[in-house]
C-alpha atoms as one frame of an Amber mdcrd trajectory, in Angstrom:
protein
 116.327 -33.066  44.423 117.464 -36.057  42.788 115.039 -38.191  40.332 116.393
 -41.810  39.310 115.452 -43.132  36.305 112.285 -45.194  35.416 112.867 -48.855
  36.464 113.959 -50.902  33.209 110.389 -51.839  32.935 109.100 -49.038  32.473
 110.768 -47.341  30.250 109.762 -46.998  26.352 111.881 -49.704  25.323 110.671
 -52.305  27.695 106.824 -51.101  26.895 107.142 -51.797  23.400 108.183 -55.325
  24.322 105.489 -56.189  26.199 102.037 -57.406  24.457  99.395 -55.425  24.147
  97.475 -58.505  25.422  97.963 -62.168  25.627  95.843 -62.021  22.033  98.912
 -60.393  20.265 101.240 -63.433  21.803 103.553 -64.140  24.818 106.528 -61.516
  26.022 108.854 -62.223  23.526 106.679 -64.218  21.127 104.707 -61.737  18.899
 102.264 -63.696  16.223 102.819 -60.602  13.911 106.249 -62.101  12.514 105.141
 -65.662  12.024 101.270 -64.381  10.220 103.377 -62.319   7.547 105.027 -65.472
   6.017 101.256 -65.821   4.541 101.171 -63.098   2.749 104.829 -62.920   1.602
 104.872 -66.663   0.475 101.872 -66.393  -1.916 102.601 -63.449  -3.028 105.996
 -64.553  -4.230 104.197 -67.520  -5.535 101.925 -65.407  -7.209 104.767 -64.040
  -8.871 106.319 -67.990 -10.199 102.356 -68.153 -11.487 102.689 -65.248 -13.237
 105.891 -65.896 -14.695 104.722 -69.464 -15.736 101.584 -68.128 -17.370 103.825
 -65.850 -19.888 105.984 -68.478 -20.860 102.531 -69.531 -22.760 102.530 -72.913
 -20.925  98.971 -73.572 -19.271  98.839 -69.632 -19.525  94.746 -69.615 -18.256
  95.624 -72.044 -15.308  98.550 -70.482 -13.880  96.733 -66.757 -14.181  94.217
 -68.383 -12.610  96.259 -69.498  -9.563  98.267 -66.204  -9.353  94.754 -64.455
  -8.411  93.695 -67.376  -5.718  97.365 -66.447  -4.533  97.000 -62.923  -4.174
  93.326 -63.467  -2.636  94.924 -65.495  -0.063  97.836 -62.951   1.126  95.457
 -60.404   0.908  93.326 -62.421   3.722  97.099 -63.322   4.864  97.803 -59.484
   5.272  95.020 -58.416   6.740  95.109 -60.550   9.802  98.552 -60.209  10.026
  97.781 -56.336  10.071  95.679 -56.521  13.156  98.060 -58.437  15.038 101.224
 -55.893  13.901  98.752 -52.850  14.869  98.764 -54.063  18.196 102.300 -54.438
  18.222 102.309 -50.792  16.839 100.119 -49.481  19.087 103.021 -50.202  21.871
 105.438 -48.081  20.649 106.096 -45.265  22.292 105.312 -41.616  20.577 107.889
 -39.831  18.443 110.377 -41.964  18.650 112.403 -43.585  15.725 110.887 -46.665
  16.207 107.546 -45.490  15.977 108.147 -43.109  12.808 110.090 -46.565  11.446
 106.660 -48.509  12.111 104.287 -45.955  10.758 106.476 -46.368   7.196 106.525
 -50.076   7.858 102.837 -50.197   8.159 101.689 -47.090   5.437 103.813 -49.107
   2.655 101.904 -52.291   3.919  98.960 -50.969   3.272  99.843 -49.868  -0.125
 100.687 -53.538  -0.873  97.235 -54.372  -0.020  95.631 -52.060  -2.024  98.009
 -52.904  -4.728  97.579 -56.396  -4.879  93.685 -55.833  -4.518  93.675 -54.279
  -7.578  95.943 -56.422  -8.981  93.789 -60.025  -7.934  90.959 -57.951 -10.004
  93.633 -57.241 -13.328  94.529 -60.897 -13.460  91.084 -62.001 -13.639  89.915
 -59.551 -16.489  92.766 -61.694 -18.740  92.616 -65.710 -17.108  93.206 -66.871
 -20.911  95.948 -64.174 -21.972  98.346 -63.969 -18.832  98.967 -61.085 -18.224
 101.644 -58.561 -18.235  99.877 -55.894 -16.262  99.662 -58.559 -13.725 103.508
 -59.373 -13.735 104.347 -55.901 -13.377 102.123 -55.202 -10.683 103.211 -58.225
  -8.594 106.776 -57.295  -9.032 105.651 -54.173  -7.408 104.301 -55.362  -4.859
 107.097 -57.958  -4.047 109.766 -55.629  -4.366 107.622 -53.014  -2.014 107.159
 -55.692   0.508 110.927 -56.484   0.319 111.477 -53.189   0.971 108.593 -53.144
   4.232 110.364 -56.722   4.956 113.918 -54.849   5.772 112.114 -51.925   8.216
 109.924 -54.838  10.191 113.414 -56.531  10.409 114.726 -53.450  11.898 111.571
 -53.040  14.467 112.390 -56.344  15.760 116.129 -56.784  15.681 117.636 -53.243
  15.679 115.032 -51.844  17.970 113.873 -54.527  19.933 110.253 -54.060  19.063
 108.236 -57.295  20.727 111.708 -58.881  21.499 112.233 -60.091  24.925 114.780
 -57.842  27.046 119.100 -59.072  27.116 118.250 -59.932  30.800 115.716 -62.638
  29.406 118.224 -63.803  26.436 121.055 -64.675  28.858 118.886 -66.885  30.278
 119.659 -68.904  27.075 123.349 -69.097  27.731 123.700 -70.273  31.072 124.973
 -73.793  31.661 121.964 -76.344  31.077
């Protein structure tokens, strides 16, 4: 007896390109990618603060602003997180994808935490700047950088949430 193979729909790949629901965006329009550009922009902003406020210029300001920074890609984060989890959530079992997710979202979280405890550090010293501060965004920028590169490869080396080559031909046809 002969089995065929799943239609192209069905198979893993073309389930983890499909939303979860509409909620999570359109077929080949996640919100995941477009929410994390909160986070990552003030946090690399936070970092320019915190820079700034060690050069001894407006030091209590610019400490200041790195916190309401790292408050905001916290918030950033976490609603970013609930729209990657549902991306997540439609990858198939033990499969390189999903093991490349599950680092993807584990050093996320770390971030969080990170920069959590790192919005508390910077205000304990608003009128000294601080260096704990710097280090600990650098951390976290660097650590995102590196969580950056493996949501890169979800999307564009395994197709994670991307629409199927059949639909992306349809953008190279003769207008």
């Amino acid at each position: 007896m002969h089995t065929s193979a799943p239609a192209f729909d069905q198979t893993p790949l073309m389930h983890a390109k499909k939303p979860l629901s509409p909620i999570a965006g359109p077929y080949g329009h996640p919100f995941h990618p477009i929410l994390v550009t909160v986070p990552i922009g003030s946090w690399i902003a936070a970092l320019v603060f915190d820079i700034a406020a060690l050069s001894g210029f407006e030091r209590e300001a610019f400490t200041i602003g790195a916190a309401w920074l790292i408050a905001i890609g916290v918030i950033g984060a976490v609603i970013a997180a609930i729209f990657g989890l549902m991306d997540f959530s439609r990858i198939p079992a033990r499969t390189k994808a999903k093991r490349t997710a599950t680092t993807h979202m584990t050093i996320n979280l770390a971030v969080v935490v990170l920069f959590i405890v790192n919005f508390f550090v910077h205000l304990a010293s608003p009128s000294d700047g601080s260096v704990a501060g710097l280090i600990l965004t650098i951390i976290g920028v660097l650590a995102l950088g590196v969580s950056g590169w493996l949501g890169g490869k979800l999307a564009y080396h395994y197709g994670v949430r991307v629409a199927a080559e059949q639909t992306q031909a349809e953008g190279y046809t003769a207008a």
